[in-house]
C-alpha positions as CSV (number, residue, x, y, z in Angstrom):
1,X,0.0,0.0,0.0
2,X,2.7,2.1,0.5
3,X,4.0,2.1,-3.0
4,X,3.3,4.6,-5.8
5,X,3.7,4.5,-9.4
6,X,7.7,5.3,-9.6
7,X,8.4,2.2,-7.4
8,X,6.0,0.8,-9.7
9,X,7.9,2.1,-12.9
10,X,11.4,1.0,-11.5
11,X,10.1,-2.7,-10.9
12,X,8.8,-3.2,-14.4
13,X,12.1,-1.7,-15.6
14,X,14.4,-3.3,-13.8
15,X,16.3,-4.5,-17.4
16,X,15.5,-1.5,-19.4
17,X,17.6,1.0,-16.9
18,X,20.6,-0.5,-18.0
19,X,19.8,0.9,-21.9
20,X,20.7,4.2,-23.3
21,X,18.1,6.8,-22.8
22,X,15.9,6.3,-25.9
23,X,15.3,2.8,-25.9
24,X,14.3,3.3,-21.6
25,X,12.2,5.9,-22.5
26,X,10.2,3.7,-25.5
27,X,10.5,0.9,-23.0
28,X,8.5,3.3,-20.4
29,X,6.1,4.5,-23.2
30,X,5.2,1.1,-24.0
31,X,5.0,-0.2,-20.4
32,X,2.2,2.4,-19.9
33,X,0.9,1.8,-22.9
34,X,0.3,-1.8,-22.2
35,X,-0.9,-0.8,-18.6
36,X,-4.0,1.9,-20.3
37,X,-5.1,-0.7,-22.5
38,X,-5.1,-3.8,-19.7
39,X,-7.2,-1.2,-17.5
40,X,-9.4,0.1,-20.0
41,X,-10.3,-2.9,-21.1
42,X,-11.2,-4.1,-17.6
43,X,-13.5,-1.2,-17.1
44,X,-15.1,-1.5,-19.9
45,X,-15.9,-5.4,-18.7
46,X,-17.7,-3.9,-15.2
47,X,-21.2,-3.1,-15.4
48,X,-22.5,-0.1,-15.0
49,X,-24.6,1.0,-12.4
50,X,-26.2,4.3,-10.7
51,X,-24.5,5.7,-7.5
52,X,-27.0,5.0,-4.7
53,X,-28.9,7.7,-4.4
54,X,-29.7,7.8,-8.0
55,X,-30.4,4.1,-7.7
56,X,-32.9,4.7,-5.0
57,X,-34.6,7.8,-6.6
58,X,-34.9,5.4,-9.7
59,X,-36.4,2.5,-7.9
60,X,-38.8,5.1,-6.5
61,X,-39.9,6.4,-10.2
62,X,-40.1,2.4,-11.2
63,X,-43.0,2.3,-8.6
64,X,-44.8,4.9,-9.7
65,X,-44.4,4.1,-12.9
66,X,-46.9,1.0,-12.5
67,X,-50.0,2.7,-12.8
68,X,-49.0,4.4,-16.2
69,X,-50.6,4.2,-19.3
70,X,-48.2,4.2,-22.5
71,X,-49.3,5.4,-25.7
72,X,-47.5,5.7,-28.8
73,X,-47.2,9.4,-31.0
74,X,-44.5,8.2,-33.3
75,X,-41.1,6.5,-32.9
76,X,-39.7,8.7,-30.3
77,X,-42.5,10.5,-28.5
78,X,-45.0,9.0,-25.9
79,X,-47.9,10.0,-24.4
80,X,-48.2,8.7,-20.7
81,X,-51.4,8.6,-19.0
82,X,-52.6,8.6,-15.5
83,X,-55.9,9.0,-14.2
84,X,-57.1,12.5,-15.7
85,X,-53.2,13.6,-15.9
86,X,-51.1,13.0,-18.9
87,X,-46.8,13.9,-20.1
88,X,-45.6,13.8,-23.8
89,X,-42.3,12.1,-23.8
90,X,-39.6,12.3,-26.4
91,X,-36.9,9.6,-26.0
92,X,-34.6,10.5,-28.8
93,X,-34.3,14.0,-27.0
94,X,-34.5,12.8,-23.4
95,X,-37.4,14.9,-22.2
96,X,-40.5,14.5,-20.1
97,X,-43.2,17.6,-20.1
98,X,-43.1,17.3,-16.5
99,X,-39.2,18.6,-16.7
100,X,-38.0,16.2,-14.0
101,X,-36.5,13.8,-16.5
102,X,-34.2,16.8,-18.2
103,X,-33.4,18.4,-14.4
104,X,-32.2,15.1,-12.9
105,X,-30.7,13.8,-15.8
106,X,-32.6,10.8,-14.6
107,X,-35.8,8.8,-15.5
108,X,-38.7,10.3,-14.5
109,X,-41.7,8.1,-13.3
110,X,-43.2,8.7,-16.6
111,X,-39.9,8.4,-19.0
112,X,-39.7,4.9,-17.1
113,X,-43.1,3.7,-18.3
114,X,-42.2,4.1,-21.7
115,X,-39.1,2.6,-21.3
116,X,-40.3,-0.6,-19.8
117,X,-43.0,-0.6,-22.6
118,X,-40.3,-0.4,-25.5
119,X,-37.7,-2.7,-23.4
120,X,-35.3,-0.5,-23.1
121,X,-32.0,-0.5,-21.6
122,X,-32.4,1.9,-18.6
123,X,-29.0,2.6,-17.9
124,X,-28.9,4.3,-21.7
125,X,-31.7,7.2,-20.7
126,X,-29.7,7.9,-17.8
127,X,-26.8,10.9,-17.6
128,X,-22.9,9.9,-17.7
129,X,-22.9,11.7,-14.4
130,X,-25.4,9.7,-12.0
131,X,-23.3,6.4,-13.6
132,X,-20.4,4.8,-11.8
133,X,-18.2,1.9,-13.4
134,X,-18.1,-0.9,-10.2
């Protein structure tokens, strides 16, 4: 725990410090090189998730989502019913006529209807800043 990434550097090099100073450094640049792609591609491997308090507000708009009605305008725009209510929803520009879905970057109750009607990747509707690689 106590070691940081020269320690690191010097470990993986322990051959390459005995070259002249071109071939270390393209030994170096390649070591890290090796080390992006290795990580990158482990990340991109973990799923993606929402941090928890997105999670929970999302669980919350799943529930009352339930007692919905979806129905279709054209591709991309929904009309969602409830009771004597109703929202027009536009999935290709992520927007809900009761804003919430544009101000939380999140799913509102009635962008989540439609999206379990179409079945629809949730995760996709949802902002690059309430999602967390784990």
């Amino acid at each position: 725990m106590t070691s940081n990434i020269v320690e690191s550097l010097n470990t993986a090099n322990l051959a390459a410090r005995e070259l002249p100073i071109t071939t270390l450094m393209e030994s170096l640049r390649a070591l890290i090189q090796q080390w992006t792609y290795t990580n990158r591609k482990k990340t991109q491997k973990a799923t993606t998730f929402l941090t928890p308090t997105s999670e929970k507000k999302l669980v919350n708009n799943f529930v009352d989502s339930l007692t919905e009605n979806v129905k279709p305008i054209n591709e991309s725009m929904f009309e969602v019913v409830e009771l004597i209510r109703s929202w027009v929803i536009n999935l290709k520009e992520k927007t809900c006529s009761c804003n919430r879905f544009q101000l939380d970057e999140l799913l509102c109750a009635h962008a989540f209807a439609v999206i379990k009607e179409m079945n629809l990747n949730v995760y996709n509707y949802c902002s690059i800043l309430t999602l967390v690689k784990g």
